[in-house]
N, C-alpha and C positions, 0 to 999 in steps of 0.2 A: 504494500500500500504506500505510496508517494505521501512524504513526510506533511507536506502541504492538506494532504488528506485527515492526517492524524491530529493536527493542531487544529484543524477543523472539530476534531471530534471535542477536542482537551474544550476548543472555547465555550463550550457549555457548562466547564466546572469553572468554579467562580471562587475567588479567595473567600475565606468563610468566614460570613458575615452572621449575627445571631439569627435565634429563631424558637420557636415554640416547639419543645420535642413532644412529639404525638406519635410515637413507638421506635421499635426498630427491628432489626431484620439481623440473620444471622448466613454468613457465608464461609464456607473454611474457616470454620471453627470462631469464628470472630466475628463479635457484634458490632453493627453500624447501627446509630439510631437515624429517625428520622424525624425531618425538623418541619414545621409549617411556618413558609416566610410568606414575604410577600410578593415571590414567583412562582407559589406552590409549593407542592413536596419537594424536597431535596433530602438526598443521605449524606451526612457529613462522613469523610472516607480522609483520614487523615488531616490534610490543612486545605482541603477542599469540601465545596459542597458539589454534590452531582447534582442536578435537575433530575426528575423522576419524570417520563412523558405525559403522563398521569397521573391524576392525586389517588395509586392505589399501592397498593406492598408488590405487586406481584408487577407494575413498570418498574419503580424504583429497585429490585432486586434486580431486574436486569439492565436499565441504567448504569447502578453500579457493578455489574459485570463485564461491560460495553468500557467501562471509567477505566478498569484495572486489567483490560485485555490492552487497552491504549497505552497506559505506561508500561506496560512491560515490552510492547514492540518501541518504544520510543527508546528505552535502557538498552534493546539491543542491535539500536543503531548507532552504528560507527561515525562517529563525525569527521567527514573529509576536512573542515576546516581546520587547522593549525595542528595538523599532523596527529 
């Protein structure tokens, strides 16, 4: 996937700003809550919040799926710049 594609995907997690936690979800072994903002659900996943496509657990679980398939193809790109 062309990197431009991936930063695409990234710009939908947003530095994490507060929110109302109104549950959370559990994926390999580790809990994400989720938050009610005021762009909707999002799962805060580290120092990010993901967007959920929908205000249910079962987008938001694969949001955050979609969030953490993205960084790990982004860690295992090589960066041509400065060797």
């Amino acid at each position: 996937m062309p990197r431009l594609a991936l930063l695409l995907l990234l710009a939908a997690c947003t530095p994490a700003p507060r929110g109302t936690e109104i549950g959370s979800l559990t994926e390999a072994g580790r809990s994400y809550p989720i938050l009610q903002t005021d762009q909707g659900w999002q799962v805060r996943a580290g120092d990010f919040l993901v967007r959920c496509r929908a205000d249910t657990e079962q987008d938001c679980y694969w949001s955050l799926r979609h969030h953490q398939a993205t960084i790990r193809r982004l860690d295992n790109i090589e960066t041509p710049l400065g060797g």
